[in-house]
C-alpha positions in Angstrom: -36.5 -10.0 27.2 -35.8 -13.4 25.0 -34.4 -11.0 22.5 -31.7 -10.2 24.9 -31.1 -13.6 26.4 -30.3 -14.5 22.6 -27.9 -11.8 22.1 -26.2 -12.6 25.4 -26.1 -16.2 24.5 -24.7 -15.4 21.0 -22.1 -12.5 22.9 -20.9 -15.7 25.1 -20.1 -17.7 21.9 -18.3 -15.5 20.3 -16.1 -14.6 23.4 -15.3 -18.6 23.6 -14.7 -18.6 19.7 -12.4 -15.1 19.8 -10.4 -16.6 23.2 -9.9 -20.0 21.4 -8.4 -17.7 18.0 -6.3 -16.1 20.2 -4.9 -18.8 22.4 -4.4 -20.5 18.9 -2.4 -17.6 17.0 -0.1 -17.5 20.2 0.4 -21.2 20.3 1.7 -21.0 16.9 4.3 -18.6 17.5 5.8 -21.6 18.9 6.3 -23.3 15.6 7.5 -23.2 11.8 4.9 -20.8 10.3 4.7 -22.7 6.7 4.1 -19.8 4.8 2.2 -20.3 1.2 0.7 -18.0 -0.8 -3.3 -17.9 -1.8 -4.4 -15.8 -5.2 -1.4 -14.1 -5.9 2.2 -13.9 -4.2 1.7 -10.7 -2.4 -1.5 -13.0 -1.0 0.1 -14.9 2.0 -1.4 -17.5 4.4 0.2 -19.4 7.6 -0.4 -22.8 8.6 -1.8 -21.3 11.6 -4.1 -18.7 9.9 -5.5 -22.0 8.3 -5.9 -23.9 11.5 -8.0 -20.7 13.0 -10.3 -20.6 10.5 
């Protein structure tokens, strides 16, 4: 029974974390996306992949 009371516990958290992403990624629609790239130039990030992680 405690083994699924964690599960549902650790289910809830990762709901809050996924909303919170999302509400993020739409948020940044909104704004300049300040493309860079990472390894290579084919390897791009956005300011707001940054700020989700």
């Amino acid at each position: 029974m405690s083994e699924q009371l964690d599960t549902q516990a650790l289910l809830a958290i990762a709901e809050q974390v996924v909303r919170r992403a999302s509400a993020m990624a739409l948020a940044g629609q909104q704004r300049d996306l300040q493309v860079q790239t990472k390894a290579n130039r084919n390897d791009l990030v956005t300011r707001v992949d940054k700020d989700i992680e």
